[in-house]
C-alpha positions, 0 to 999 in steps of 0.5 A: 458477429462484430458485437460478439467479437467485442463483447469477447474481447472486453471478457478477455480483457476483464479476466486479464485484468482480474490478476491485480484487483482482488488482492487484499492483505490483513493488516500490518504493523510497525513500531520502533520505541513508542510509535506504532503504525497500522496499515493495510493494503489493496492491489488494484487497476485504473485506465490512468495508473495501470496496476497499482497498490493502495496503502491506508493506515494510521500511526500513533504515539503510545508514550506519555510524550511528544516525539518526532518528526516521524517518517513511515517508509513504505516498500512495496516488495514482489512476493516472488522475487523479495525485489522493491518495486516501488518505496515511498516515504510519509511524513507525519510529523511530531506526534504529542502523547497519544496523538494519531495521524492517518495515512494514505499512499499508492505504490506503483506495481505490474499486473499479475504480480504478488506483492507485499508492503514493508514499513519502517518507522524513521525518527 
């Protein structure tokens, strides 16, 4: 009887926590002059974190010369409620014609709610 309670309670739990572990979004981009930024993000859930989105990406400079230094500033925006839950900013440096640079970050949200990321290139 107890096993069952407890194997009960973990299947409640695991289906409370399903709320914020299966969204993905397609990917995104950003661009101000000749930088652009692609990035895609995850929602997801740890003992440590809680509920938590996942931001991977790269940035490149599609012009023929170097520019910077050059921030990405990410918000994580509640679908519902158009509200910031959390920002963070990324540095990535001066960028040369042509140059790359990945990106990853984590933003700090509520489990069983929808967000979205808003980026914005600074230079």
């Amino acid at each position: 009887m107890k096993i069952t309670a407890l194997v009960l309670m973990l299947i409640i739990t695991g289906v409370f926590l399903a709320g914020c572990t299966t969204t993905t979004t397609a990917g995104q981009e950003t661009a101000r002059d000749t930088i652009r930024a692609h990035y895609e993000y995850h929602d997801d859930w740890s003992p440590g974190l809680g509920c938590y989105g996942k931001v991977t990406g790269y940035a490149y400079n599609a012009g023929n010369r170097t520019t910077g230094p050059v921030t990405l500033n990410l918000n994580l925006v509640n679908t519902k409620t158009a509200t910031i839950r959390d920002s963070r900013s990324i540095f990535l440096g001066t960028m040369g014609d042509g140059q790359s640079v990945t990106f990853e970050s984590v933003l700090d949200g509520e489990c069983l709610q929808d967000y979205r990321i808003d980026g914005t290139i600074v230079k």
